[in-house]
C-alpha positions, 0 to 999 in steps of 0.5 A: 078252835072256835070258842063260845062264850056265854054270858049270865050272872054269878049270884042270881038270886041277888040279881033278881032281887034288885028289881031293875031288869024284871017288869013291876007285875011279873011274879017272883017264881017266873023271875027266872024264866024270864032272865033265861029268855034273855041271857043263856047262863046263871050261877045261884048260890046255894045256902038256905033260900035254895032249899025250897026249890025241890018242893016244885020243880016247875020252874025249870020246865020254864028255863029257854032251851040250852040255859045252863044253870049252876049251883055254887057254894055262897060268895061269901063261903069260907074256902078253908073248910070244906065248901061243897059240904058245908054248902050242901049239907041237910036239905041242900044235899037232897034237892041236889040229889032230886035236881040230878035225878030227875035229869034236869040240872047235871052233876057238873053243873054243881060247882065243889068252889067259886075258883074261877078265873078272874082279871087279877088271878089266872087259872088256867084250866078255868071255864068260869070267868066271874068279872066285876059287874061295874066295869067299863065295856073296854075293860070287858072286851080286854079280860074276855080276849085274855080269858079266851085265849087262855082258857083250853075250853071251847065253851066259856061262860062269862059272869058278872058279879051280882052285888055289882051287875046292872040290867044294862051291864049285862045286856053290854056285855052279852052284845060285846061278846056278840060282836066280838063272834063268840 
C-alpha cells in the first residue's frame, strides 16, 4: 500500500507566535493562511485562545486546498480526567459545533487526546506521529520509516513539536519526506 505522509506542526498557535517563519508585516489573522500555503497539515490546541475563532470563520476560506486542520486538547492537559470535556467545555464545545456544522473542519479532525505515536512509545493503530522539533535530519528519516512501516494508515501525518520547531526544521523535514516518495 502506497502511504502519504503529511508534514505540519503540532501546537500551531505556539508556532505562529514565534515569529520566525511569518514576514515582519503580515497580519496576525492571515498567519495561517499563509503557513497552509507551505505545509499541508496542523494541530491547534484547544484552550481559551481558540474560543474567538467562531466570531469570524473567514480564515478558513483562506487555508490551501486539501489542508487538514485538527484540534487537540492543550499539551500540557491532564490525561487522567476526561481531556475532550474539559477541553471542550463552554464556549469551545460551540465553535466545535459551528466549525462541524458549517462543514469546514470534520468531527474526525477534533482529536478526544495527544496519544499519538511517538519515537520512544509505539501505538499501533496511530496516524499522528508528533516528533521532537529539534532533531537531526537522520533521526527524522529513522522514525518516519519506523512510524510508516508501522502504521495500518495509507495517510499519515507527521508533526513536530511546537515549543521545539524551526521554520527550517520543518521545511527539512517536509523535503525528507519528499524524497523519501511519501
Amino acid at each position: 500500500m502506497q502511504k502519504t505522509i503529511l508534514v505540519g506542526v503540532d501546537d500551531w498557535l505556539r508556532f505562529a507566535n514565534d515569529g520566525e517563519f511569518y514576514p515582519d508585516d503580515l497580519p496576525a489573522e492571515w498567519r495561517l493562511g499563509y503557513y497552509a500555503n507551505e505545509f499541508e497539515t496542523a494541530c491547534i490546541s484547544l484552550d481559551q485562545t481558540l474560543a474567538g475563532i467562531c466570531q469570524d470563520l473567514q480564515w478558513l476560506e483562506d487555508l490551501a486546498d486539501g489542508f487538514q486542520l485538527y484540534f487537540a486538547p492543550p499539551t500540557d492537559a491532564d490525561e487522567s480526567q476526561n481531556t475532550e470535556d474539559a477541553a471542550l467545555s463552554g464556549e469551545l464545545s460551540h465553535c466545535r459545533q459551528v466549525l462541524i456544522e458549517q462543514g469546514d473542519v470534520p468531527a474526525d479532525h477534533f482529536l478526544p487526546s495527544r496519544h499519538f505515536w511517538q519515537p520512544d512509545q509505539i501505538i499501533a493503530d496511530a496516524s499522528i506521529a508528533r516528533l521532537p522539533g529539534d532533531a537531526e535530519i537522520l533521526q527524522y528519516r529513522g522514525w518516519i520509516e519506523q512510524f510508516a512501516a508501522q502504521s495500518p494508515h495509507a495517510q499519515l501525518r507527521v508533526w513536530l513539536d511546537a515549543s521545539t520547531a524551526s521554520a527550517q526544521k520543518l521545511t527539512d523535514c517536509r523535503m525528507l519526506v519528499e524524497m523519501m516518495s511519501y
